[in-house]
BAVO-690519 format. One record per residue (C-alpha): residue number from 1; residue in three letters; x, y, z. Coordinates in Angstrom, 1 decimal. Layout:
! BAVO-690519
<vofi: NUM, drenba: ALA, px: X, py: Y, pz: Z>
...
***
This chain:
! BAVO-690519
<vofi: 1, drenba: UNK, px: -5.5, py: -7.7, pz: 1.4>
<vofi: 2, drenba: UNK, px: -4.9, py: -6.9, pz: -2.5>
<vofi: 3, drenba: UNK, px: -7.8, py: -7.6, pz: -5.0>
<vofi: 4, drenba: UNK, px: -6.9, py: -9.9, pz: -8.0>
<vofi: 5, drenba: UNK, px: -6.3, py: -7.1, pz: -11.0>
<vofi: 6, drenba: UNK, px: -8.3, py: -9.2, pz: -13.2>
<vofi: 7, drenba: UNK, px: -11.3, py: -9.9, pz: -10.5>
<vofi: 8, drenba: UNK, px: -14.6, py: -8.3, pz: -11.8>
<vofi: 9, drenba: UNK, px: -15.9, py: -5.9, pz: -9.2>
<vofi: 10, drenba: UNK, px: -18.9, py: -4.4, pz: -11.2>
<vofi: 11, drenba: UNK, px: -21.7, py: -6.0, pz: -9.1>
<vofi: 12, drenba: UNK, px: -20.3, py: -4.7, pz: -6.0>
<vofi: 13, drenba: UNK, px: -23.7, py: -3.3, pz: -3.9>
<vofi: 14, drenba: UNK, px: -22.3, py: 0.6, pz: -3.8>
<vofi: 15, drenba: UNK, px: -23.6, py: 4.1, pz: -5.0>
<vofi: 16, drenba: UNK, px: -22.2, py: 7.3, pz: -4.4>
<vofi: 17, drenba: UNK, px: -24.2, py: 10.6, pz: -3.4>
<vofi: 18, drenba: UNK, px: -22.8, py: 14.0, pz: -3.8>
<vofi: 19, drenba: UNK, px: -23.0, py: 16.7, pz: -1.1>
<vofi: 20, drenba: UNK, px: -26.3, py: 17.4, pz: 0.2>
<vofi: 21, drenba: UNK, px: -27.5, py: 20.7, pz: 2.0>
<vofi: 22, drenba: UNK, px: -30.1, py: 21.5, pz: 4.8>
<vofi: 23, drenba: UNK, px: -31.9, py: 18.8, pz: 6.5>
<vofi: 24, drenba: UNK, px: -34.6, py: 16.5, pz: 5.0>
<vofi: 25, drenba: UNK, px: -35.6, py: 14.5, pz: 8.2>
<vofi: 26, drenba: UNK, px: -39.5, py: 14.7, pz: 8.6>
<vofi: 27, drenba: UNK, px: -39.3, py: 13.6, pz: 12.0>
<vofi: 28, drenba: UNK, px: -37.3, py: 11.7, pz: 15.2>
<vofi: 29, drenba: UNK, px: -35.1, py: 7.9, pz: 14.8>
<vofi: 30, drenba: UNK, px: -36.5, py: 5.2, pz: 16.3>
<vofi: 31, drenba: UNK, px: -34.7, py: 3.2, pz: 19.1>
<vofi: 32, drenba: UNK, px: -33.2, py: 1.0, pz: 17.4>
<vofi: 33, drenba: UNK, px: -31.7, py: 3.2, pz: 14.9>
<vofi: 34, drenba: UNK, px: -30.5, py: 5.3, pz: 17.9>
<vofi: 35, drenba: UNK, px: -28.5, py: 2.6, pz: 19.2>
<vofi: 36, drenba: UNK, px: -27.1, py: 1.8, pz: 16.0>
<vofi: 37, drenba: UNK, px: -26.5, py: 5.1, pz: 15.2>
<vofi: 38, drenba: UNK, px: -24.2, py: 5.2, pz: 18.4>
<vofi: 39, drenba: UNK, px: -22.6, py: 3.6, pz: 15.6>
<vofi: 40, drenba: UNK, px: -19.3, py: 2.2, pz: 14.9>
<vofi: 41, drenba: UNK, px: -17.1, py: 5.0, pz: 17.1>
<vofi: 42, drenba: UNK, px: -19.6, py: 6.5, pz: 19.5>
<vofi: 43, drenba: UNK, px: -19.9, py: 10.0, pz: 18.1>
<vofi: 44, drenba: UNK, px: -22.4, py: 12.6, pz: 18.8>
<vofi: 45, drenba: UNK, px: -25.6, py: 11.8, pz: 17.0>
<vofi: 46, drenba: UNK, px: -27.3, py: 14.8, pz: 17.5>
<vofi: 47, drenba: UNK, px: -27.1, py: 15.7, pz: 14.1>
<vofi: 48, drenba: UNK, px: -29.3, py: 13.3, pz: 13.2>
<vofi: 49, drenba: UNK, px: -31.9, py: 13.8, pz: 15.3>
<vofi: 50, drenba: UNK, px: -33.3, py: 17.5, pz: 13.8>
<vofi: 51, drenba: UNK, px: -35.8, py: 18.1, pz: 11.2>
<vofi: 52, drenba: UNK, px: -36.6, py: 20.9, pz: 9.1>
<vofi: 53, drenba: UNK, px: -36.2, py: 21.7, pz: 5.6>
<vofi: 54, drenba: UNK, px: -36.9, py: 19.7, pz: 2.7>
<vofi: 55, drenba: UNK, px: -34.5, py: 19.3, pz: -0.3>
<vofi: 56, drenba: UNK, px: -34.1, py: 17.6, pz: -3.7>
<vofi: 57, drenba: UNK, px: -32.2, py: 14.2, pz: -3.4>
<vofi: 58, drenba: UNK, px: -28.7, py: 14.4, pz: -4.2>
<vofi: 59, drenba: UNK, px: -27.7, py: 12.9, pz: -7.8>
<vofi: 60, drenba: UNK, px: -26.9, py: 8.8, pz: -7.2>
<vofi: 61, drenba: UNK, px: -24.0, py: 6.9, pz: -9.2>
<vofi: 62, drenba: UNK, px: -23.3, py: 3.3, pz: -9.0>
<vofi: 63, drenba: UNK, px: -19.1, py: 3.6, pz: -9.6>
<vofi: 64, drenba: UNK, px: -19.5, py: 2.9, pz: -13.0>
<vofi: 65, drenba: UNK, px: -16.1, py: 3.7, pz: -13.3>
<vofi: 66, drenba: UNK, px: -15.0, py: 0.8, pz: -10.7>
<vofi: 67, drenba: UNK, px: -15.0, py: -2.4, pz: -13.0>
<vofi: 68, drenba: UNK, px: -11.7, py: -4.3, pz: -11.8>
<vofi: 69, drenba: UNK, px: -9.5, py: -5.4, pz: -9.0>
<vofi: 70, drenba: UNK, px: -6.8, py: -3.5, pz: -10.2>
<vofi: 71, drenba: UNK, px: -9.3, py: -0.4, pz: -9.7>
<vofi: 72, drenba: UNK, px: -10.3, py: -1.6, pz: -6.2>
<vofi: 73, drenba: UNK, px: -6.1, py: -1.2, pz: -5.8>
<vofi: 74, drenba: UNK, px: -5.9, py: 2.0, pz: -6.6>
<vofi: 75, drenba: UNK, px: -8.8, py: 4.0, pz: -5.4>
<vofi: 76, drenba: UNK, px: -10.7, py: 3.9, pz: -2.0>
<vofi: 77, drenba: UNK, px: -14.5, py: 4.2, pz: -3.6>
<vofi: 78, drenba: UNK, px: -13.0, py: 1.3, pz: -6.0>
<vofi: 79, drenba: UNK, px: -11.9, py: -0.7, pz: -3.2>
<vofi: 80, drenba: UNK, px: -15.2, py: 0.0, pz: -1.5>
<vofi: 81, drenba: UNK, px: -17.3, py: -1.5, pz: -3.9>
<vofi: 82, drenba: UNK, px: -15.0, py: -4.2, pz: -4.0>
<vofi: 83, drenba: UNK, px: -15.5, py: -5.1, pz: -0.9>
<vofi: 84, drenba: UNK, px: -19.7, py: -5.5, pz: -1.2>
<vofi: 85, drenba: UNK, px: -19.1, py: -7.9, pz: -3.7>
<vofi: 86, drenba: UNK, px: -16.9, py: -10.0, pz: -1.5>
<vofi: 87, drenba: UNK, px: -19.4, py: -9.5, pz: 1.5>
<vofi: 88, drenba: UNK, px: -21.9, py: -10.5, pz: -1.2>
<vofi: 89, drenba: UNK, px: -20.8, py: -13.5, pz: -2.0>
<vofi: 90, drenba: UNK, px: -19.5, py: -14.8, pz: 1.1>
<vofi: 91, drenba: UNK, px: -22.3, py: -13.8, pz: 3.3>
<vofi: 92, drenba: UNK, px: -24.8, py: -15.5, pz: 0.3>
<vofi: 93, drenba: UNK, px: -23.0, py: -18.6, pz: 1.2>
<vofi: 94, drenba: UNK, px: -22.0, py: -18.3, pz: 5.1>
<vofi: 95, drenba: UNK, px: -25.6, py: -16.8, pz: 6.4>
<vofi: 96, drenba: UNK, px: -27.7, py: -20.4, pz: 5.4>
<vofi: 97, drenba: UNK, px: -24.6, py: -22.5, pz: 5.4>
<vofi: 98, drenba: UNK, px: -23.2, py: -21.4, pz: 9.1>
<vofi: 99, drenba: UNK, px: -26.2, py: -19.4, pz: 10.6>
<vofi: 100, drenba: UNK, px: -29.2, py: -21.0, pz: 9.2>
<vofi: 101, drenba: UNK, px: -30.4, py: -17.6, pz: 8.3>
<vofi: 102, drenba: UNK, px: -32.0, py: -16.8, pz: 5.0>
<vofi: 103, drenba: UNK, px: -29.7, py: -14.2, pz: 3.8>
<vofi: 104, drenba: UNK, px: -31.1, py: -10.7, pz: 1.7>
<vofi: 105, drenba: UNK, px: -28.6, py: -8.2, pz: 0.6>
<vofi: 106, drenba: UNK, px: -28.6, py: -5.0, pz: 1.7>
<vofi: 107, drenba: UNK, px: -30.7, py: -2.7, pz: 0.1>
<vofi: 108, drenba: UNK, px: -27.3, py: 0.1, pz: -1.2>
<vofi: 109, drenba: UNK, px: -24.2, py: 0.8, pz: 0.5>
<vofi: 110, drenba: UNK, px: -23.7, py: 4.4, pz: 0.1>
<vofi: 111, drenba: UNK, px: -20.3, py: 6.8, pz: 0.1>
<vofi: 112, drenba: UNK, px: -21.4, py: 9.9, pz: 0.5>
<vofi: 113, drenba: UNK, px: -19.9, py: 13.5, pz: 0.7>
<vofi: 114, drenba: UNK, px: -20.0, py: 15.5, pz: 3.9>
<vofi: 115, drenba: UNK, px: -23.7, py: 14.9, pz: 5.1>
<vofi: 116, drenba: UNK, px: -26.3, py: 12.7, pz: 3.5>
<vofi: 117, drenba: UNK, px: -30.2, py: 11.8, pz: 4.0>
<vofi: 118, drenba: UNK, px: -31.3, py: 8.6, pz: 5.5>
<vofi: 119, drenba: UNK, px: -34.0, py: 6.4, pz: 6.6>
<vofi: 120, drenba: UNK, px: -32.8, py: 6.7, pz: 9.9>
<vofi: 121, drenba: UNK, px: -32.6, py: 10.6, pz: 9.2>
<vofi: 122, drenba: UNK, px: -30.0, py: 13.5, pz: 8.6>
<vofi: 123, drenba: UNK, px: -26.4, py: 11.8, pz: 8.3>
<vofi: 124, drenba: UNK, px: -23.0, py: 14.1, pz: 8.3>
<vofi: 125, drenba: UNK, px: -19.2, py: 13.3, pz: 8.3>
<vofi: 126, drenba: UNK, px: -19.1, py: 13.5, pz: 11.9>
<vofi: 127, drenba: UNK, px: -21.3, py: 10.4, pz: 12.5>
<vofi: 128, drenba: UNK, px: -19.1, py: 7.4, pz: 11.4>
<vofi: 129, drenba: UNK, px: -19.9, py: 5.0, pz: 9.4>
<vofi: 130, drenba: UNK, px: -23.0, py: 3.4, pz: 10.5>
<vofi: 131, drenba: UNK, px: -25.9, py: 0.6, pz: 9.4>
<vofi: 132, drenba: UNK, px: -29.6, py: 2.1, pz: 9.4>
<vofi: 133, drenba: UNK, px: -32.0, py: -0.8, pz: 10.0>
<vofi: 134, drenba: UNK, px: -35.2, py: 1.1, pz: 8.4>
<vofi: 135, drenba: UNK, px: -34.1, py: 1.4, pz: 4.9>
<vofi: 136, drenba: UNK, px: -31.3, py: -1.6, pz: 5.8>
<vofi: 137, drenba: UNK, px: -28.4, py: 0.5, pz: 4.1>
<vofi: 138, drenba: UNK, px: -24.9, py: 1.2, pz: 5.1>
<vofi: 139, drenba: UNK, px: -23.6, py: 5.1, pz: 4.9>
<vofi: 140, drenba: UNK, px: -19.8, py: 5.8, pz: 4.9>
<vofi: 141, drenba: UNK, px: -18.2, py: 9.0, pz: 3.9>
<vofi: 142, drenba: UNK, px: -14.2, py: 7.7, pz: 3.0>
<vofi: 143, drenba: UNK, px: -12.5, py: 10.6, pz: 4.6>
<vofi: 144, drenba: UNK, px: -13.6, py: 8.9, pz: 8.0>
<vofi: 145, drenba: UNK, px: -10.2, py: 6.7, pz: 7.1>
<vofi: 146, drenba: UNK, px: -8.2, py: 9.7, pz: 7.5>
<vofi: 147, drenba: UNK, px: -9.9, py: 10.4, pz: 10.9>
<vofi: 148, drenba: UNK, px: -9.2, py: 7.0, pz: 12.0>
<vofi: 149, drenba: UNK, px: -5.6, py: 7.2, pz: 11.1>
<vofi: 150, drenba: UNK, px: -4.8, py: 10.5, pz: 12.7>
<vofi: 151, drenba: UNK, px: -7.0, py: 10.7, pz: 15.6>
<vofi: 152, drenba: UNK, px: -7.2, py: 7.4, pz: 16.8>
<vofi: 153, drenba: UNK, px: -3.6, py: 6.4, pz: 15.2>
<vofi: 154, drenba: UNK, px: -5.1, py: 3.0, pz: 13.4>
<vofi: 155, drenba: UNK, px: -3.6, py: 1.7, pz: 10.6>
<vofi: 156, drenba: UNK, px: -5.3, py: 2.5, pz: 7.3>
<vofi: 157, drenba: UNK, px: -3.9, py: 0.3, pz: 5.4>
<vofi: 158, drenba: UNK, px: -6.5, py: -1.0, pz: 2.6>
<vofi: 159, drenba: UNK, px: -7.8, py: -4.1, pz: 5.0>
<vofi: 160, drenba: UNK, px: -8.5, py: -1.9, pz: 7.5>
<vofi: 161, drenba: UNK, px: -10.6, py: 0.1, pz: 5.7>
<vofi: 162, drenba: UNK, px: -12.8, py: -3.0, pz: 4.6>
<vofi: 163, drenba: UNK, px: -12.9, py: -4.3, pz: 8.4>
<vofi: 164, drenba: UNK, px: -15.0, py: -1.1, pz: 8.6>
<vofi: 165, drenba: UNK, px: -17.1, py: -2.4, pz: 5.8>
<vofi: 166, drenba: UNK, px: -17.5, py: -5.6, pz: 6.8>
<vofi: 167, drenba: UNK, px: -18.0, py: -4.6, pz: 10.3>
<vofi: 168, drenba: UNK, px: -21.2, py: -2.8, pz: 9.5>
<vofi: 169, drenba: UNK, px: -21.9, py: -5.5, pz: 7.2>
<vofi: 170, drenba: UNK, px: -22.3, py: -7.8, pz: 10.0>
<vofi: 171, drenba: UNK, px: -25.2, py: -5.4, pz: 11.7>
<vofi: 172, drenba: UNK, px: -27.5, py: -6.1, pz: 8.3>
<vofi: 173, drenba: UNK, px: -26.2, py: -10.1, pz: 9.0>
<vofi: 174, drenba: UNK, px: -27.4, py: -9.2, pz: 12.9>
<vofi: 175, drenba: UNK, px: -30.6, py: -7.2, pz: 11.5>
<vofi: 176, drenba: UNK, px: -31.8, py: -10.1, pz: 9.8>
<vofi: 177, drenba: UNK, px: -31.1, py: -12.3, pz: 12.2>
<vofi: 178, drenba: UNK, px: -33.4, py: -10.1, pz: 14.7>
<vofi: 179, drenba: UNK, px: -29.9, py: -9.9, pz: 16.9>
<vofi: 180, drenba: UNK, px: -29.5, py: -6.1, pz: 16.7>
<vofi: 181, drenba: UNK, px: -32.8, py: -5.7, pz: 19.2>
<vofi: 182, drenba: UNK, px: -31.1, py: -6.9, pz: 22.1>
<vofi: 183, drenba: UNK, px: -29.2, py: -4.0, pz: 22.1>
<vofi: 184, drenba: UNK, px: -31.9, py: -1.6, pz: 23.4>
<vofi: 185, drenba: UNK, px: -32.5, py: -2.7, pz: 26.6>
<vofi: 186, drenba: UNK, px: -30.4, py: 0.7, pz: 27.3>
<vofi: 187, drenba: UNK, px: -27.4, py: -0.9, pz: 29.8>
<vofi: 188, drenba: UNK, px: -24.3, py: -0.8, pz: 29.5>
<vofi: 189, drenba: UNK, px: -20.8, py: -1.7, pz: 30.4>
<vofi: 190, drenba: UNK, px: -18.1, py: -4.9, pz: 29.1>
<vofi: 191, drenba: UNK, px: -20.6, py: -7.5, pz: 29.5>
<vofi: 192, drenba: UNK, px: -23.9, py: -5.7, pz: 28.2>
<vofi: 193, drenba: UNK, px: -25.9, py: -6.5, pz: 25.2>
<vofi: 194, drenba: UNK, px: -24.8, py: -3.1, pz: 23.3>
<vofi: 195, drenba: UNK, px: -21.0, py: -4.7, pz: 23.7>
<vofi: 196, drenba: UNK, px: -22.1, py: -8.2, pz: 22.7>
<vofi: 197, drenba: UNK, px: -23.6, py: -6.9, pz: 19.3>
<vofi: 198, drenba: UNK, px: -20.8, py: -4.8, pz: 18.4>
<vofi: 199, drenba: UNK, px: -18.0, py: -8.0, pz: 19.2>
<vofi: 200, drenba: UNK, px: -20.6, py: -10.6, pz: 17.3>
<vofi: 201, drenba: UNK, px: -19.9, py: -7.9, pz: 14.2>
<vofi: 202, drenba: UNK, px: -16.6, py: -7.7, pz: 14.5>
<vofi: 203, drenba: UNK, px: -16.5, py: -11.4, pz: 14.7>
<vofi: 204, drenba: UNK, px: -18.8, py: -11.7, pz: 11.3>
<vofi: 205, drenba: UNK, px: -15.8, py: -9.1, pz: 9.5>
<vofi: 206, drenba: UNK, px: -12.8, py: -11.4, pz: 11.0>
<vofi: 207, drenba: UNK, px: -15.0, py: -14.3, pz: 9.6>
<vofi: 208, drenba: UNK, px: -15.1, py: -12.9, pz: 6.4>
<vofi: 209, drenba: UNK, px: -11.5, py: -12.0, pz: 6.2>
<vofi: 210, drenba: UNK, px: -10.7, py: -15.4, pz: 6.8>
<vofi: 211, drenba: UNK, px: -12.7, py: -16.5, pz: 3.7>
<vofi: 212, drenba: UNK, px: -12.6, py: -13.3, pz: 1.4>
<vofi: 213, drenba: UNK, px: -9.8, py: -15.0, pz: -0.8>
<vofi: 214, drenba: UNK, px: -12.8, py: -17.7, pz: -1.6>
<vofi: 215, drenba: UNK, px: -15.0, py: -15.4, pz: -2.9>
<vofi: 216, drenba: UNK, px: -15.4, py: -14.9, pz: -6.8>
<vofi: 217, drenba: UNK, px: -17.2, py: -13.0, pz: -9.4>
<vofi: 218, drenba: UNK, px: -19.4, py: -13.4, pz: -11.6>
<vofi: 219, drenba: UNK, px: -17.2, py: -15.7, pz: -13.9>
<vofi: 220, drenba: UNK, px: -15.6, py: -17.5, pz: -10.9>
<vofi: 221, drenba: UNK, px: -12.2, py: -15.5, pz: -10.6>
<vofi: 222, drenba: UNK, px: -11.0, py: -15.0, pz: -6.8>
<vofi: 223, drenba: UNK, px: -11.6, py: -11.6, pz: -5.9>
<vofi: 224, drenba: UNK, px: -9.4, py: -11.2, pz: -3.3>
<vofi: 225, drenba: UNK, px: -5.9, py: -12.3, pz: -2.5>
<vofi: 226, drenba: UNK, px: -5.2, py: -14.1, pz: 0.8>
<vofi: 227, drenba: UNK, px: -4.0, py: -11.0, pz: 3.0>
<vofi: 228, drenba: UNK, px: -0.4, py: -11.8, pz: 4.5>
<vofi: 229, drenba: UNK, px: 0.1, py: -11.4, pz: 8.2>
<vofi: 230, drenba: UNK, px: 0.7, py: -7.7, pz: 7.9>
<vofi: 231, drenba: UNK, px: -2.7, py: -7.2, pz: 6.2>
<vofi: 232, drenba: UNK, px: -4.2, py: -9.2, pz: 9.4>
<vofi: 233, drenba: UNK, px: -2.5, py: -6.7, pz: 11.5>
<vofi: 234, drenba: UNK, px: -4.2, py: -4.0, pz: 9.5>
<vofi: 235, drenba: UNK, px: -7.4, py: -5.0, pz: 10.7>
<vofi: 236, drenba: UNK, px: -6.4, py: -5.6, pz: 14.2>
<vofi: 237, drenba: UNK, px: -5.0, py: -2.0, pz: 14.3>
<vofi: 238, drenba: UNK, px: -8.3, py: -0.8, pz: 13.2>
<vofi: 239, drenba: UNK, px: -10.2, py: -3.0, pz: 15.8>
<vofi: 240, drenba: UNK, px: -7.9, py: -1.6, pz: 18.7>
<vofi: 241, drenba: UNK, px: -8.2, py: 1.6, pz: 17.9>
<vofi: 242, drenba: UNK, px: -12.0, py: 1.7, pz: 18.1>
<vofi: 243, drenba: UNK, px: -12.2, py: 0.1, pz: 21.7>
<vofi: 244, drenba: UNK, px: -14.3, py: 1.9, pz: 24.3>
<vofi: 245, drenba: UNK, px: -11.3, py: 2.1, pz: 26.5>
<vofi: 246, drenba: UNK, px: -8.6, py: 3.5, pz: 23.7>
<vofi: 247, drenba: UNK, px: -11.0, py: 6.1, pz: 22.9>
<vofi: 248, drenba: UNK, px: -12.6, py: 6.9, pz: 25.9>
<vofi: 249, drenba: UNK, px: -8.7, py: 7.5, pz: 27.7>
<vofi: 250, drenba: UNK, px: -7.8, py: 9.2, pz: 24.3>
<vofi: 251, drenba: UNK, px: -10.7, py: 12.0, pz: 24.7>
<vofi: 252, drenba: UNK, px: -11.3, py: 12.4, pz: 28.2>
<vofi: 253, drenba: UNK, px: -8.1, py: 10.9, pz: 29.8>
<vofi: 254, drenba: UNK, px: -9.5, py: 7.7, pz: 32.0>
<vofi: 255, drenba: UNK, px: -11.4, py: 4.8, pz: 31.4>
<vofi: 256, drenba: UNK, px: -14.7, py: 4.4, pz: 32.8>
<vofi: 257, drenba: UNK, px: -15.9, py: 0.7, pz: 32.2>
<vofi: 258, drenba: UNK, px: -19.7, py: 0.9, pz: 33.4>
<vofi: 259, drenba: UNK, px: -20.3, py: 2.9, pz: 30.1>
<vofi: 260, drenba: UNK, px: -19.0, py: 0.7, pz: 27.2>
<vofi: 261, drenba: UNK, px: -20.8, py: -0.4, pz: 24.6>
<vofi: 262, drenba: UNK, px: -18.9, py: -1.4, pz: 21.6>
<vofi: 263, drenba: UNK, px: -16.3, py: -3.5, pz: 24.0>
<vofi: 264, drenba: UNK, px: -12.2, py: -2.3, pz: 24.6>
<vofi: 265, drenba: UNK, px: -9.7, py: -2.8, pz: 22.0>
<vofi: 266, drenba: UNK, px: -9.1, py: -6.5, pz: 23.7>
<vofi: 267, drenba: UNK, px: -12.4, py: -7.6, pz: 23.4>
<vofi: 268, drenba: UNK, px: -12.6, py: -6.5, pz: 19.4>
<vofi: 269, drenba: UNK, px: -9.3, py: -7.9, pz: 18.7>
<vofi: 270, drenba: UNK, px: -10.1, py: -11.1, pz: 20.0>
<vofi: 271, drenba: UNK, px: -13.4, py: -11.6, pz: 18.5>
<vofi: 272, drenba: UNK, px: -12.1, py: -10.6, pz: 15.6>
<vofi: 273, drenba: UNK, px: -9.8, py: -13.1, pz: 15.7>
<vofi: 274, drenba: UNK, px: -12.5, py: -15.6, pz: 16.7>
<vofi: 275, drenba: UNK, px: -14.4, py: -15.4, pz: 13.6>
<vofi: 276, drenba: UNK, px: -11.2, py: -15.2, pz: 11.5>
<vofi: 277, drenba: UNK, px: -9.9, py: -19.1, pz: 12.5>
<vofi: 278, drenba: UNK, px: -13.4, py: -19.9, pz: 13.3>
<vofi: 279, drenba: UNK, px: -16.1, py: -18.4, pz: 10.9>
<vofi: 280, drenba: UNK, px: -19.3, py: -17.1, pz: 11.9>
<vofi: 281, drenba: UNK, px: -21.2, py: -19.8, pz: 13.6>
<vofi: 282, drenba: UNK, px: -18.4, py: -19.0, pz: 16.6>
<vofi: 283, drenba: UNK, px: -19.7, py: -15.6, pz: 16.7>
<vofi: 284, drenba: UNK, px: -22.4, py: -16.1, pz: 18.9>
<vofi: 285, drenba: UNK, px: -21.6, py: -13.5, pz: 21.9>
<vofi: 286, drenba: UNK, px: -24.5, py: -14.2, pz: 23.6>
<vofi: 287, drenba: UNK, px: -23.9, py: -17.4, pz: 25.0>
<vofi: 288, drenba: UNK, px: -20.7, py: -16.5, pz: 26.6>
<vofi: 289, drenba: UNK, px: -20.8, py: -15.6, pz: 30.3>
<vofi: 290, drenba: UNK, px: -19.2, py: -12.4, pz: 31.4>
<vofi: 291, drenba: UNK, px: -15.6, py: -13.9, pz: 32.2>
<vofi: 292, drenba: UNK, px: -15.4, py: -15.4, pz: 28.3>
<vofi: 293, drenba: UNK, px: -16.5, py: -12.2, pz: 26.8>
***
């Protein structure tokens, strides 16, 4: 999915930090954060959990430098603040229109460089992108994409990259909605509330995917093209590759069902493809029994 070149992508919710060092957490993440911070791949949190040292906050930019579509086409910081103003704009709409949820933005969409303080504490490359509820801002260091290319063998094609986006995008959309609660009843498995919130988010991206060539800027020019089949494919590539069961066979060679909890590449795919033909307000996971799921 291409951006118009023309498109005005300058009030696109991202900032960029630079490299941090030490650890600036003051103390231990709340639960919620800790199942969130399970975040979008299951890596090892532990990172996050120490405190210590205080430091100076790293210098903040906004992407100045990212103004136009045809930007968003050619660099991956570009595309990412592309992206936030799509999810902007459609989730302004879709939230009341479809949820009947009073939407709020988040409060910064950060790319950050190697490790990165948090309200939900010390963040490094090795966590994923994730959502932190306490200060409601999504953290993504871009040279995950390369991880999730070679190690998990998605396709990191440029709508891939913003089904990560949108993906976490859809946990402030949960967050609001008091959704993202339900997941800390600590079970697990295909059918458990930790699944269910992870396949209601990846049904909010494939809902905005489906709509993203609607959105507009500021001055009413479509931001996005409507992404061709391939583009779709990206996506779905990307879902697969981050299902319990891919990964869990991929790192320690069998599949052990009992502890999912983001859902198996099926699962994703499909809810994915649920909000795509559907739009949101067929993303409630909840109300499907176990067999639907």
């Amino acid at each position: 999915m291409t951006f118009n070149p023309d498109a005005d992508i300058s009030r696109g919710r991202a900032s960029k930090r630079g490299r941090t060092t030490g650890i600036a957490v003051g103390g231990g993440l709340g639960v919620i954060a800790l199942f969130v911070l399970s975040q979008f791949l299951g890596f090892d949190v532990g990172g996050l959990l120490g405190g210590g040292q205080q430091q100076e906050a790293a210098p903040d930019s906004s992407l100045e430098e990212c103004q136009t579509g045809a930007d968003a086409n050619a660099r991956v910081d570009c595309r990412m603040r592309g992206a936030s103003a799509s999810l902007e704009d459609y989730w302004q709409q879709a939230a009341p229109a479809e949820l009947g949820l009073a939407y709020q933005p988040p409060q910064d969409f950060v790319l950050f460089d190697q490790a990165v303080s948090t309200g939900c504490g010390q963040a490094t490359s090795a966590t994923g992108p994730f959502y932190c509820p306490p200060d409601q801002t999504i953290y993504l260091d871009v040279t995950f994409y390369d991880e999730l290319e070679s190690r998990f063998g998605a396709d990191a094609g440029p709508l891939a990259q913003m089904y990560v986006v949108a993906h976490e995008w859809g946990h402030h959309v949960q967050n609001l909605a008091g959704v993202l609660e339900r997941s800390q009843d600590g079970q697990t498995g295909p059918t458990s509330n930790a699944v269910r919130v992870e396949l209601q988010a990846d049904c909010f991206a494939g809902a905005w995917v489906g709509s993203a060539s609607q959105t507009t800027d500021a001055s009413g020019v479509p931001l996005l093209r409507t992404p061709t089949r391939d583009e779709v494919d990206q996506a779905l590539s990307a879902a697969a590759a981050v299902g319990d069961d891919r990964i869990q066979q991929s790192t320690q060679g069998q599949v052990t069902p009992h502890t999912f909890t983001h859902g198996s590449s099926e699962q994703r795919q499909r809810w994915f493809v649920t909000g795509y033909e559907q739009g949101p307000a067929a993303c409630d996971t909840f109300a499907v029994d176990g067999a639907q799921l």
